[in-house]
C-alpha positions in Angstrom: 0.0 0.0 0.0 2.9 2.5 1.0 4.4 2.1 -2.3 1.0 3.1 -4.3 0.6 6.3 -6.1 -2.9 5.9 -6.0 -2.8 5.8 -2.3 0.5 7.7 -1.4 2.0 11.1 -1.8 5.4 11.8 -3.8 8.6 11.2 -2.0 9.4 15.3 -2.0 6.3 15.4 -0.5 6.7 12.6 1.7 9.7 13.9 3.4 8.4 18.1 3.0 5.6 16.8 5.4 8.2 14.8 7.9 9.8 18.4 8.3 6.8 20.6 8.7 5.9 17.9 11.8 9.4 18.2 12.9 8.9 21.6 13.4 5.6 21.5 15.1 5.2 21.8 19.0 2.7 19.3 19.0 5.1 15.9 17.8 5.3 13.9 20.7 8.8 12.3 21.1 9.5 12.2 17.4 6.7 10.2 16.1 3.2 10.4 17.1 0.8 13.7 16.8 -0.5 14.8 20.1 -3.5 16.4 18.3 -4.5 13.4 16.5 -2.8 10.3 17.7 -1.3 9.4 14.6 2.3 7.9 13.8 3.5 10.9 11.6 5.9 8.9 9.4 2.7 7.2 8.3 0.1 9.2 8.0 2.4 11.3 6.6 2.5 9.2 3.3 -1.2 8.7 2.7 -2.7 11.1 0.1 -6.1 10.8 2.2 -4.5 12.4 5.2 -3.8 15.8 5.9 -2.7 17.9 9.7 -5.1 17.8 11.6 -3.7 21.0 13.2 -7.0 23.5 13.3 -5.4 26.9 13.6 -1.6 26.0 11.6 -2.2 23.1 9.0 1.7 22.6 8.4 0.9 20.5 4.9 -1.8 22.9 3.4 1.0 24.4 1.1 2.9 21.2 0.2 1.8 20.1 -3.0 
């Protein structure tokens, strides 16, 4: 499934997300979103998905 392009976003997109979460207060210890539970790396991936940050979405200008 990770390896779809029906399912999953570009690489340069992949890893532009990784860094906008980086950079976000709300990553817990590297790898999960305190906001939505999710494991960034894969959520991250999926097309579908998008931050679930109300007031900053990080990934709304990644394209």
């Amino acid at each position: 499934m990770f390896q779809s392009v029906e399912h999953c976003v570009t690489d340069s997109v992949y890893q532009q997300r990784l860094l906008a979460c980086t950079a976000c207060p709300k990553l817990l210890n590297g790898t999960t979103c305190s906001i939505c539970g999710c494991i960034v790396r894969i959520a991250a991936k999926l097309k579908e998905r998008s931050c679930p940050k109300p007031s900053d979405n990080r990934w709304q200008l990644i394209v």
